[in-house]
RODO-2510 file (C-alpha; in nm, 4 decimals, decimal comma):
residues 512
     n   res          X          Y          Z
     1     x     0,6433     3,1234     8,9182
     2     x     0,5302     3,0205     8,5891
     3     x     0,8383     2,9233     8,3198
     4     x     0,9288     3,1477     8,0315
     5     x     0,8863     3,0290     7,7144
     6     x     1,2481     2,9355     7,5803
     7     x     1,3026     2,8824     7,1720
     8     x     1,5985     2,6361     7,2073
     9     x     1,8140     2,4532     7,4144
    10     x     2,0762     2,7941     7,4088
    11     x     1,8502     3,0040     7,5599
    12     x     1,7397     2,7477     7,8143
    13     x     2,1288     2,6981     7,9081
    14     x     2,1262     3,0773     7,9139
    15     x     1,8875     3,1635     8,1305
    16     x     1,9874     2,8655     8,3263
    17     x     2,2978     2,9951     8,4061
    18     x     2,1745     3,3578     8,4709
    19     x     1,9223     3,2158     8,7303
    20     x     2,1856     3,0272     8,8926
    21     x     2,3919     3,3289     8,9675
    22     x     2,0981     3,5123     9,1131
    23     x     2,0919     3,2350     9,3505
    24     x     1,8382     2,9700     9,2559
    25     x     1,9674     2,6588     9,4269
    26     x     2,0185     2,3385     9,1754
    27     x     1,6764     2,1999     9,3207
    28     x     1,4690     2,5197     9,2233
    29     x     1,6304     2,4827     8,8559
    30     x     1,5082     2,1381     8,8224
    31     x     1,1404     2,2018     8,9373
    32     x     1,1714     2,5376     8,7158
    33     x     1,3080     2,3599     8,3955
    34     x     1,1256     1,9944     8,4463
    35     x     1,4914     1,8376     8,3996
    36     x     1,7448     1,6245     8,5951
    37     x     1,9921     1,7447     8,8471
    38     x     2,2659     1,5789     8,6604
    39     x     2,2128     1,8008     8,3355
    40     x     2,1852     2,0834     8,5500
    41     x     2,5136     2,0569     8,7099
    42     x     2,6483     1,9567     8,3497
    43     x     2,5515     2,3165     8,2428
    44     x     2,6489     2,5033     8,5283
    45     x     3,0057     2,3839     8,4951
    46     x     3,0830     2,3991     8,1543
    47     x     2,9597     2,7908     8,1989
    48     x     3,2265     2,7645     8,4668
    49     x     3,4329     2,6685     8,2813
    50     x     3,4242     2,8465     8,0083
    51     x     3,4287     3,1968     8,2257
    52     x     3,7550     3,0682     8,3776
    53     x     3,9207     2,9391     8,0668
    54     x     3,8211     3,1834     7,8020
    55     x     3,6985     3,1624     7,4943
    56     x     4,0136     3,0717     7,3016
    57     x     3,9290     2,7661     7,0092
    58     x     4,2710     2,6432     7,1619
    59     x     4,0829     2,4164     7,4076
    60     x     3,8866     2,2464     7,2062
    61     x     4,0033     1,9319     7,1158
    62     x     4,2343     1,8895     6,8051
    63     x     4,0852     1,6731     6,5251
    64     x     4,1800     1,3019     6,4783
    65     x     4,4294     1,2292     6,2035
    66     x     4,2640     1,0378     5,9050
    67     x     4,3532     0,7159     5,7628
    68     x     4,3172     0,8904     5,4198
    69     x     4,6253     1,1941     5,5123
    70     x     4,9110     0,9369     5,3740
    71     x     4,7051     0,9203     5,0461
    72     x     4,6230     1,2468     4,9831
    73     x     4,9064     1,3044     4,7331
    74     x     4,8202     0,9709     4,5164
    75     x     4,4465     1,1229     4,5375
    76     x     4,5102     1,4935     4,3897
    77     x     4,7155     1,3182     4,1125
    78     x     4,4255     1,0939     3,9889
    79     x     4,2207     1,3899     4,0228
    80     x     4,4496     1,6082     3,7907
    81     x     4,4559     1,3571     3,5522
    82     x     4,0761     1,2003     3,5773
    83     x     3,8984     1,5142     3,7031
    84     x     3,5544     1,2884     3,6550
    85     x     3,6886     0,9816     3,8518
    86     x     3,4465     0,8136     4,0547
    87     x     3,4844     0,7428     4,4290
    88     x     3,4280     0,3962     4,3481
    89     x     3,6772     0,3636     4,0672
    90     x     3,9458     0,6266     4,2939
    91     x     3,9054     0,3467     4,6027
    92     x     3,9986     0,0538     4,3678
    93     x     4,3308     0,2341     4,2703
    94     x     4,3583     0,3693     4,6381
    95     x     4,3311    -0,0407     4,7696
    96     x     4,5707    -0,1368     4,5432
    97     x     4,8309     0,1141     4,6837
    98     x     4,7272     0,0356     5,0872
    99     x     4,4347     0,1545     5,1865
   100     x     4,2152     0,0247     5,4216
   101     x     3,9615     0,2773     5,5099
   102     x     3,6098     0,2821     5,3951
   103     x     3,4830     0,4466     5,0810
   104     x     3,2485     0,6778     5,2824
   105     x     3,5086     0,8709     5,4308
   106     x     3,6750     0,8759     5,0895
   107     x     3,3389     1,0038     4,9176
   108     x     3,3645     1,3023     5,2110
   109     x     3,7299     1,3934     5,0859
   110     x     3,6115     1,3800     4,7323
   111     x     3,3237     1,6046     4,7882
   112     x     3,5416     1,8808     4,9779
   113     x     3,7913     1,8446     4,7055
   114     x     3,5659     1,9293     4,4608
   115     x     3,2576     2,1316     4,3590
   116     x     2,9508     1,9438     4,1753
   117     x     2,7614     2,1616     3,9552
   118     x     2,4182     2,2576     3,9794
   119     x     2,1758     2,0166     3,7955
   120     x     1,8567     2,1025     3,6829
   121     x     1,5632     1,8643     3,8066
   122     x     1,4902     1,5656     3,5947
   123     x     1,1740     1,4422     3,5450
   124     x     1,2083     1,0203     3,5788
   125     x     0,9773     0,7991     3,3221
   126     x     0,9922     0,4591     3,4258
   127     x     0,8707     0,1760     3,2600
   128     x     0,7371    -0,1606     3,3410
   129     x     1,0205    -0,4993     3,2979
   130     x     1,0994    -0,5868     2,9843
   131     x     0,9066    -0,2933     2,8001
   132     x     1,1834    -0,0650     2,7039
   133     x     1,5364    -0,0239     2,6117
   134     x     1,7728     0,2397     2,5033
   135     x     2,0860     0,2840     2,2469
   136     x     2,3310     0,5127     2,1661
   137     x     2,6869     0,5684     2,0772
   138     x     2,9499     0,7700     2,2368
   139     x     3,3028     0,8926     2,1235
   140     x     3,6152     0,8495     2,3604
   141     x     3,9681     0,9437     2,2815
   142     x     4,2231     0,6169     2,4325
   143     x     4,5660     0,6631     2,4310
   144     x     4,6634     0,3227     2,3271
   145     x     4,9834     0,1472     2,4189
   146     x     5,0074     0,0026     2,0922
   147     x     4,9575     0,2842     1,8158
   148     x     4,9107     0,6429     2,0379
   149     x     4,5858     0,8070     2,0479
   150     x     4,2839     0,7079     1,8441
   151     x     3,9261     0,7919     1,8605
   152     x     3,6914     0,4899     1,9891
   153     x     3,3092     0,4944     1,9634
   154     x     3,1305     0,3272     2,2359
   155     x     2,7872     0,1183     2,1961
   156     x     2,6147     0,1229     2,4690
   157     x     2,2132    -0,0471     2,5276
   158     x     2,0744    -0,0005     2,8809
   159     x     1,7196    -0,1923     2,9780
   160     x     1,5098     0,0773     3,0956
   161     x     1,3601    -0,1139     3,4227
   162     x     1,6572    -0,2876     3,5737
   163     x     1,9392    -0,0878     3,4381
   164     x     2,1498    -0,3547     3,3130
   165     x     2,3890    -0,2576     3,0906
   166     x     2,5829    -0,3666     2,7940
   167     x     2,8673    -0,1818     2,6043
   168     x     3,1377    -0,2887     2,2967
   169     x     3,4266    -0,0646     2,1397
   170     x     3,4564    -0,0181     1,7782
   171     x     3,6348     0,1924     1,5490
   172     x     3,3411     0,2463     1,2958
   173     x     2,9588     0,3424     1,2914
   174     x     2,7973     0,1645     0,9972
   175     x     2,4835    -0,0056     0,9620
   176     x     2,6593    -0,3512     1,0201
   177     x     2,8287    -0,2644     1,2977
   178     x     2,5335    -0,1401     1,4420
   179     x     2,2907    -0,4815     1,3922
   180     x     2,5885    -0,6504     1,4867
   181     x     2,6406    -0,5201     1,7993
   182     x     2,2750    -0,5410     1,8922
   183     x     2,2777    -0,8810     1,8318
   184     x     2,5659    -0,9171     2,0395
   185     x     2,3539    -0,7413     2,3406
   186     x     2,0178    -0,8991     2,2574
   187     x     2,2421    -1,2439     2,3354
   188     x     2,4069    -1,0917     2,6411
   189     x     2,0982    -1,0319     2,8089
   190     x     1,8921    -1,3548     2,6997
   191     x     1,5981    -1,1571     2,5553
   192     x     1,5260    -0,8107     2,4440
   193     x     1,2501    -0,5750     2,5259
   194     x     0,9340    -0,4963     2,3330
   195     x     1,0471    -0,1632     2,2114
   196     x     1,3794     0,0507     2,2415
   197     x     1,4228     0,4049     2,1624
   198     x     1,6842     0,5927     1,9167
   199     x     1,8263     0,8833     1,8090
   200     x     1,7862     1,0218     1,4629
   201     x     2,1297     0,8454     1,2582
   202     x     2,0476     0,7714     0,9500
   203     x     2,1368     0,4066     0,9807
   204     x     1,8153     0,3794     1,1935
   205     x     1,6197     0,6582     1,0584
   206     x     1,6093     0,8138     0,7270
   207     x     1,4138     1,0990     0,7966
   208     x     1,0837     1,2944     0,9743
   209     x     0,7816     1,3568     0,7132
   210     x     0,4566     1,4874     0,8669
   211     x     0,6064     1,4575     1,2283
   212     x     0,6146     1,0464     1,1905
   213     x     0,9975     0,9272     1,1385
   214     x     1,1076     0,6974     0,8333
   215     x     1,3042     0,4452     0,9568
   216     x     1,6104     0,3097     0,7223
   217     x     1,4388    -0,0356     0,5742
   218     x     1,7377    -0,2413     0,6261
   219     x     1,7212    -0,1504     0,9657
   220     x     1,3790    -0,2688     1,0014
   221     x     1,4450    -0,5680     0,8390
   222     x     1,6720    -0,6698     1,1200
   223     x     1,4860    -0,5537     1,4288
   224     x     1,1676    -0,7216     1,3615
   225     x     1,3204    -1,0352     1,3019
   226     x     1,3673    -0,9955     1,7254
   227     x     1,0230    -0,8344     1,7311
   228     x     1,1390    -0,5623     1,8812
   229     x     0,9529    -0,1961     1,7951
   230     x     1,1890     0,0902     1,7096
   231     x     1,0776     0,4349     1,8656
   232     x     1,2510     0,7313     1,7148
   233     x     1,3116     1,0229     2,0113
   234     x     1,1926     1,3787     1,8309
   235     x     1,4725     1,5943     1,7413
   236     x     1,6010     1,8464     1,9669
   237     x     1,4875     1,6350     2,2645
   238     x     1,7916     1,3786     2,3870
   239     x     1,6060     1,3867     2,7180
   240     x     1,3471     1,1581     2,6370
   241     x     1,5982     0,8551     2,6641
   242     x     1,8205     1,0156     2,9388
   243     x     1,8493     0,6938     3,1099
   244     x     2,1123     0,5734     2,8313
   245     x     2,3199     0,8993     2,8740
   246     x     2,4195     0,9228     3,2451
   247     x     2,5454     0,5477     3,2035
   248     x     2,8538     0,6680     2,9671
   249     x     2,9862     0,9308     3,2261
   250     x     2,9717     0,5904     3,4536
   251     x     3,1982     0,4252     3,1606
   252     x     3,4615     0,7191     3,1587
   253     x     3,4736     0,7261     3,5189
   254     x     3,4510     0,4182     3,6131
   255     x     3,6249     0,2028     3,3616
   256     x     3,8561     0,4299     3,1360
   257     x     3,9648     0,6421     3,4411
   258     x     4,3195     0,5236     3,5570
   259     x     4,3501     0,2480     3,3350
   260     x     4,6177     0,2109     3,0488
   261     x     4,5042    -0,0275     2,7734
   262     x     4,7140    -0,1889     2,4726
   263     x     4,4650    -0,1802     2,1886
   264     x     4,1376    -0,1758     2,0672
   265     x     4,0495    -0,5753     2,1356
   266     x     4,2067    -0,5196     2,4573
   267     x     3,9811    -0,2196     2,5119
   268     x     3,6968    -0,4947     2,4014
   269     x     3,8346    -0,7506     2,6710
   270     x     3,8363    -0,4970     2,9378
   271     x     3,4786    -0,4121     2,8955
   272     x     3,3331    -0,7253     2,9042
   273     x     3,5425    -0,8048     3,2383
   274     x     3,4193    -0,4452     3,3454
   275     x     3,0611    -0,5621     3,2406
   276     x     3,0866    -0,8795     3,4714
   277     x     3,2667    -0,7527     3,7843
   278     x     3,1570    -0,4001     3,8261
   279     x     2,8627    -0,3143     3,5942
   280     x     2,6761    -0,5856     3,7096
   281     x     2,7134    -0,5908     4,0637
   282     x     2,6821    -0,2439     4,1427
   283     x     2,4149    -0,0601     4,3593
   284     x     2,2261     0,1823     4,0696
   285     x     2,1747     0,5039     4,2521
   286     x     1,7954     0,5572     4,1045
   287     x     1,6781     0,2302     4,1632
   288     x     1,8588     0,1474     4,5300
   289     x     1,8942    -0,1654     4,3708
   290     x     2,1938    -0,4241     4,2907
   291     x     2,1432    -0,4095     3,8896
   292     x     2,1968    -0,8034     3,8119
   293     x     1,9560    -0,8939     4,1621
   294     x     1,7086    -0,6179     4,0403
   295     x     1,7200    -0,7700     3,6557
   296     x     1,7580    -1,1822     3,7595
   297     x     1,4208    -1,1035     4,0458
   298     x     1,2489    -0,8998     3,7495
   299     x     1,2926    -0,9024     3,4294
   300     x     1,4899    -1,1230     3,2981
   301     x     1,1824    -1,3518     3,2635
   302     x     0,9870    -1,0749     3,1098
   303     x     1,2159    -1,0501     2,8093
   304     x     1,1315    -1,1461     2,4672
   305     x     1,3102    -1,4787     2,4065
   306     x     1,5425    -1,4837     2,1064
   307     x     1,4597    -1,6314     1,7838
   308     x     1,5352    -1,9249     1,6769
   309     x     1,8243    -1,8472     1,4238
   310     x     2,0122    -1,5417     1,5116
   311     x     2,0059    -1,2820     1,1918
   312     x     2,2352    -1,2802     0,9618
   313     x     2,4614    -0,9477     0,9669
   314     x     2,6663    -1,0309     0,6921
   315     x     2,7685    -0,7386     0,4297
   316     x     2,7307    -0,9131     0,0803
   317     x     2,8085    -0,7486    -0,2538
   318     x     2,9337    -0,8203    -0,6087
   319     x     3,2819    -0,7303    -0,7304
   320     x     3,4807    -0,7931    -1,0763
   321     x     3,7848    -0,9963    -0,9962
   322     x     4,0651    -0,7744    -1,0989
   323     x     4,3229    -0,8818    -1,3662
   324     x     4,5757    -0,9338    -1,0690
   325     x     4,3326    -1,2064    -0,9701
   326     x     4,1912    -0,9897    -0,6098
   327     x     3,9020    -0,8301    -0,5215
   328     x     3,8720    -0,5202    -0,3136
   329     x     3,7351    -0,4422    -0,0093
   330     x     3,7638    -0,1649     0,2229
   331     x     4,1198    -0,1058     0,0586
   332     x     4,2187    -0,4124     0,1142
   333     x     4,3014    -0,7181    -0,1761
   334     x     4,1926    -1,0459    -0,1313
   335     x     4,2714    -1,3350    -0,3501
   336     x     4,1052    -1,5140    -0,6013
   337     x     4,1846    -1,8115    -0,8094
   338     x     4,3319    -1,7203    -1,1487
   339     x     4,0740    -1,9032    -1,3439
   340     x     3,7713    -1,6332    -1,2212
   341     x     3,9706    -1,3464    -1,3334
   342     x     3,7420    -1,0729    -1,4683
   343     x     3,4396    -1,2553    -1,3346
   344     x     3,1239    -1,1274    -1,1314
   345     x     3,1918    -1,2858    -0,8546
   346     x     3,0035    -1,2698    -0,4739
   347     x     3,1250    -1,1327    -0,2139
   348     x     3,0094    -1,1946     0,1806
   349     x     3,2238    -1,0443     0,4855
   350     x     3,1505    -1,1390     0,8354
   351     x     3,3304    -0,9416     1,1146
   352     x     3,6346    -1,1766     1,1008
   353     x     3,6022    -1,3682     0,7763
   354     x     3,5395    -1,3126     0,4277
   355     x     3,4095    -1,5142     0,1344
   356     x     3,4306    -1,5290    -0,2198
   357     x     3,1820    -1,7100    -0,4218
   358     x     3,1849    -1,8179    -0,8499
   359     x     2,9443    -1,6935    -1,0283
   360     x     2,7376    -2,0230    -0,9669
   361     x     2,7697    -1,9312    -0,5917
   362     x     3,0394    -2,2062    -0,5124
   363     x     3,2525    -2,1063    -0,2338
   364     x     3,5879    -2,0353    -0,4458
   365     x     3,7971    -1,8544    -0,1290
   366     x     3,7672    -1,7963     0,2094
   367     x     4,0257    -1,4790     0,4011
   368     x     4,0561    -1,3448     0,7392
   369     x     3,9021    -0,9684     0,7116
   370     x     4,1485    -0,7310     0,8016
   371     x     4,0431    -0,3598     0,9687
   372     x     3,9667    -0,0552     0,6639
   373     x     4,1970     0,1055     0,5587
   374     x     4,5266    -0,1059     0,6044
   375     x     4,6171    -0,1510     0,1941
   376     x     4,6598    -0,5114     0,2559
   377     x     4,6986    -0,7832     0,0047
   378     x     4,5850    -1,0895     0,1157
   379     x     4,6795    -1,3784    -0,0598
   380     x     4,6720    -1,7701    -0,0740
   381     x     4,9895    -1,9443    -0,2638
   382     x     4,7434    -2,1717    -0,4534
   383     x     4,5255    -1,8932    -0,5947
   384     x     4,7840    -1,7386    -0,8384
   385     x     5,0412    -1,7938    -1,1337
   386     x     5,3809    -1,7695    -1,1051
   387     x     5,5171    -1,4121    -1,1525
   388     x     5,6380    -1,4201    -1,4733
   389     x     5,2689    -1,5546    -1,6319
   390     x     5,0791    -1,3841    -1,3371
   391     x     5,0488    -1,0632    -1,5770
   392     x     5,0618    -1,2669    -1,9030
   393     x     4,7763    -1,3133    -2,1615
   394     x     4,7280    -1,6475    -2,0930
   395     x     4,5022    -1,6464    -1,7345
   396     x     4,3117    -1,4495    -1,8902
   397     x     4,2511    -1,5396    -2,3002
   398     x     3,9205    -1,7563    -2,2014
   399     x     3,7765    -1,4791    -2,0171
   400     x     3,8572    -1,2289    -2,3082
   401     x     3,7165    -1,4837    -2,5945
   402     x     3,3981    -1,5267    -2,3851
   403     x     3,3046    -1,1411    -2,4425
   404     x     3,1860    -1,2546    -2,7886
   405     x     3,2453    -1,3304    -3,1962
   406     x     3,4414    -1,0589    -3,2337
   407     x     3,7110    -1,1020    -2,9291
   408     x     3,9015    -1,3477    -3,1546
   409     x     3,9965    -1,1099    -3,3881
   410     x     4,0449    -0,7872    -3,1650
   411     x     4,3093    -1,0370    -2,9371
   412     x     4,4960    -1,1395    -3,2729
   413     x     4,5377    -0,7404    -3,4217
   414     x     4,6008    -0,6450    -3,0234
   415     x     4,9171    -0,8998    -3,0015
   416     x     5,0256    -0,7625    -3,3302
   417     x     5,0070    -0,4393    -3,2390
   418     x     5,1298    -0,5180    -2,9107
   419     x     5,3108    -0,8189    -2,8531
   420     x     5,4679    -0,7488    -2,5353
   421     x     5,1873    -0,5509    -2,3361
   422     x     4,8824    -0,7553    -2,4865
   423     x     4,7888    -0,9205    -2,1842
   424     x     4,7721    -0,5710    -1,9766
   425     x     4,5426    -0,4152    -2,2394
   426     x     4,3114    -0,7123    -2,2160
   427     x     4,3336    -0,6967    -1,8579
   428     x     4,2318    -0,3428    -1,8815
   429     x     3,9386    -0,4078    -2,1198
   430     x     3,8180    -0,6849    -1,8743
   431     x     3,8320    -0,4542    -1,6181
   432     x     3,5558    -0,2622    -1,7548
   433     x     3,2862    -0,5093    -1,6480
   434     x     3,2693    -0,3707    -1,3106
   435     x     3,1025    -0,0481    -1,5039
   436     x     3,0023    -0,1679    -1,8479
   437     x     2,7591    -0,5011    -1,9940
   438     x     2,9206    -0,7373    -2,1350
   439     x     2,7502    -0,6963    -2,4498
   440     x     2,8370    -0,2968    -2,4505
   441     x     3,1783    -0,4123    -2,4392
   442     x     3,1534    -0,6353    -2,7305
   443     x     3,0172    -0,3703    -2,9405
   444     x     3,2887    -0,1499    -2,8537
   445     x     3,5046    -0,4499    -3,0322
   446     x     3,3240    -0,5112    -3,2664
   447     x     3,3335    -0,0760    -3,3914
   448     x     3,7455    -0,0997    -3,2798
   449     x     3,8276    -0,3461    -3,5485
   450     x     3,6608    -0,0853    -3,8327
   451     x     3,9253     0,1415    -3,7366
   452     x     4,2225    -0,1036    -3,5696
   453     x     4,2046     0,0611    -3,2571
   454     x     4,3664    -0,2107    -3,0669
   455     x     4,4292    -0,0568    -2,7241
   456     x     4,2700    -0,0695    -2,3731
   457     x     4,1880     0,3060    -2,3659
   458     x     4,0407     0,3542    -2,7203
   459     x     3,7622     0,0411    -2,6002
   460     x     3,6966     0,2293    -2,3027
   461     x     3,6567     0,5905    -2,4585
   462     x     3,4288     0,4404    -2,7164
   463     x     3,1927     0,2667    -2,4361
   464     x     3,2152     0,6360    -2,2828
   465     x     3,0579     0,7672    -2,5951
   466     x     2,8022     0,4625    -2,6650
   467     x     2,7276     0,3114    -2,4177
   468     x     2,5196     0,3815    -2,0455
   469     x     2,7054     0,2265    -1,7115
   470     x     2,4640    -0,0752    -1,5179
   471     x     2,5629    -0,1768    -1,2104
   472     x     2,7148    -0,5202    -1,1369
   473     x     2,3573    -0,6382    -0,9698
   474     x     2,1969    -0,5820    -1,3488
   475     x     2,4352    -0,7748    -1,4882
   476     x     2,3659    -1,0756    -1,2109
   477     x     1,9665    -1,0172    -1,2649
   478     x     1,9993    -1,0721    -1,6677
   479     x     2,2720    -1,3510    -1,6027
   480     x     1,9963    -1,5297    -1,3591
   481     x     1,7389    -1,4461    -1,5898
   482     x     1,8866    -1,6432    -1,9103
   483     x     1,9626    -1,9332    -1,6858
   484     x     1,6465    -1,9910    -1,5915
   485     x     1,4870    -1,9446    -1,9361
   486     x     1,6547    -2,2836    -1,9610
   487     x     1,5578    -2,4569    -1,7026
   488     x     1,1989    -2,3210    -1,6336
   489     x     0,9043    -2,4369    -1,8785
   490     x     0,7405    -2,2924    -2,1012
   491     x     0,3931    -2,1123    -1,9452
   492     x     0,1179    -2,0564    -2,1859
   493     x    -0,1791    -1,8461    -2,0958
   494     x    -0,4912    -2,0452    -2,1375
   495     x    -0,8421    -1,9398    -2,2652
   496     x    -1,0885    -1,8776    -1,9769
   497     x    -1,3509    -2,1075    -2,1254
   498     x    -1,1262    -2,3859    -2,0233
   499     x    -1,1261    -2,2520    -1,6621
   500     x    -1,5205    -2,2005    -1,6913
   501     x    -1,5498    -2,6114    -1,8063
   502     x    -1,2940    -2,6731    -1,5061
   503     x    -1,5048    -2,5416    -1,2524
   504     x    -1,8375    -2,6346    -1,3764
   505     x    -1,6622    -3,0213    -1,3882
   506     x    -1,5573    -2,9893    -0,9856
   507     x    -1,8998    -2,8901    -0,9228
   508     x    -2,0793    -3,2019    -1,1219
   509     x    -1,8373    -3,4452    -0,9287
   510     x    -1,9580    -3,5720    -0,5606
   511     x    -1,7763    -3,4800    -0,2753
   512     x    -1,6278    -3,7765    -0,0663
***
């Protein structure tokens, strides 16, 4: 008798079973089914079994208890308060409470706990080392020990092959915070890649004309001093450097999830450590690869090597020293000496320092910056009068008879007319160098003594009416300019018969 075709190992067991009761003997079964005697007494008794015992799920056997049962509690509450917490991030915090499982059976409970949404498919573009990197920025909201809740923006640059990452915290998004913390990754990894791709802020780009993006000068003039190429991403299309925006739902997970932090720079701190111990050493899903092995093997040697001198990211502008003897930046007051007082003075502001310059470009004062927006006067006990003089006439009379021939005068009717407030109206008229030439202003004297207008306001309402506003850089060009009338020669243009005997004299003459 020829065997029936069976579909699966059910049916075989089946019809097994049936044949048995018919009264095949347990050597007929084997030469029927081509299997050993041992399975086929294995089948005929758990059908015995089974008939005798029922059906009832009752004997089965009852499922282990898990090493994870104690924790489930502590896990439900970090997943009510981090709903995106990672497995690896929820197994640090689980260790530190007693755990000693494995993170696989902790992944299961995390996957039965809860539901992962349907992705669509994702088209990978990989590049070769060292080729390509991406940027962006990304806002969290931190609860901060120290000050409550505040809104952080996250920089984040990923290299495209090995997936090594860098991040940094700040508070702002300007173009110097941007170059600054570039630099700060280009010197983290060691190199930088031949190209890296952007989104369309205006610090990089200004706009699209013709389909071909404008990118913001200053901007270029930093990122080819690391000959590095900027690639704009078209609008509408984020997906074209999706490699840099799965990484921050890695940062929320896995290092702001379940983690208290006092303030911004210990934000900062965190990160880095996060960036040395976890970042780092993690297998990257995409590439099955330990990121710092995959980079170090790589491309780490196929990096562009930094320049020589790293770029300069200072912000440098002018500013009039007020008549309180500060200048202003970002709301904030730093001091100057009293003798610059209504000058045109330079200004340069690292990320921690700042520095004041004369107008010859000596360094006059040097301040630790302080964060926007704070109102803060900063001041050095050297730089200023006493109180009582402070606001007098006299830090400021040289400064005031330097405007021109007609100063003299104007001060002498103004402390007439006003003994006791003559120093604040020439403050005032000082003042108006930030907006005004000097030489506008002297005018404006000059027409005030026709009519003894001897007051702050009447100067400036009659440069409103006369005269056109320059910026402080005009004044610093024409400054420059007179200087070096002095020092330069003379040049006279010559007649071009003289060049015409020249040359015909270097041709006549032997060469050596």
């Amino acid at each position: 008798m020829a065997p029936l075709y069976v579909r699966d190992r059910q049916e075989m067991e089946h019809l097994l079973v049936t044949m048995h009761a018919q009264g095949w003997t347990m050597r007929a079964l084997c030469r029927y089914f081509k299997i050993g005697r041992n399975t086929v007494r294995r089948i005929v008794r758990k059908n015995k079994a089974r008939r005798d015992g029922g059906h009832s799920l009752l004997v089965s056997k009852l499922p282990r208890g898990s090493k994870l049962d104690a924790f489930l509690p502590r896990i439900k509450e970090l997943l009510a308060a981090y709903p995106n917490i990672t497995g690896v991030r929820l197994f640090e915090e689980l260790r530190e409470t007693g755990y000693r499982g494995g993170i696989s059976i902790l992944r299961g409970c995390l996957r039965s706990l809860r539901r992962k949404p349907k992705r669509n498919p994702i088209i990978r573009f990989e590049t070769d080392p060292g080729v390509q990197g991406q940027m962006d920025w990304s806002p969290y909201t931190i609860n901060f020990k120290q000050g409550g809740k505040a809104t952080v923006l996250c920089f984040s640059y990923i290299l495209a092959f090995s997936r090594r990452h860098y991040i940094d915290f700040t508070l702002q998004r300007d173009f110097f915070t941007l170059i600054r913390r570039h630099r700060d990754a280009f010197e983290y990894f060691g190199g930088l890649p031949r190209q890296c791709l952007y989104d369309n802020e205006k610090t990089v780009v200004l706009r699209w004309e013709a389909g071909r993006p404008v990118f913001n000068p200053a901007f270029i003039a930093f990122i080819t001093h690391y000959q590095c190429r900027p690639i704009a991403c078209r609008p509408g299309h984020p997906e074209t450097k999706g490699k840099i925006e799965a990484p921050f739902l890695f940062v929320e997970k896995n290092l702001l999830n379940a983690r208290d932090f006092q303030d911004l720079e210990h934000l900062r701190a965190t990160a880095r450590w996060w960036l040395r111990e976890k970042s780092d050493p993690h297998l990257h899903d995409t590439t099955g690869r330990i990121v710092i092995e995959l980079f170090e093997e790589q491309e780490k040697d196929a990096l562009l090597p930094l320049p020589a001198h790293p770029y300069d990211c200072s912000e440098v502008a002018l500013r009039v020293c007020s008549a309180e003897g500060f200048i202003e930046f970002e709301t904030n007051f730093y001091s100057v000496p009293f003798a610059f007082i209504a000058d045109i003075l330079a200004f340069k502001a690292t990320e921690r320092e700042v520095f004041i310059y004369s107008p010859e470009l000596k360094l006059i004062a040097r301040h630790e910056r302080h964060p926007a927006g704070e109102a803060k006067r900063v001041e050095e006990p050297g730089h200023h009068l006493t109180p009582q003089s402070r606001y007098g006439l006299e830090p400021v009379r040289e400064a005031f008879l330097a405007l021109g021939e007609a100063a003299p005068d104007f001060l002498a009717g103004l402390k007439h007319r006003n003994p006791h407030h003559c120093g604040f109206h020439a403050r005032f008229i000082l003042r108006l160098k930030e907006d005004y030439h000097a030489d506008d202003i002297h005018a404006a004297l000059r027409h005030a003594l026709r009519y003894q207008a001897y007051d702050g306001k009447a100067i400036e309402r009659i440069l409103k009416a006369r005269a056109t506003p320059r910026p402080l850089e005009s004044h610093r060009v024409e400054q420059a300019r007179a200087v070096l009338q002095k020092v330069l020669p003379k040049i006279t243009q010559r007649e071009l018969s003289e060049y015409c005997q020249l040359f015909s004299k270097n041709k006549d003459e032997p060469h050596g």
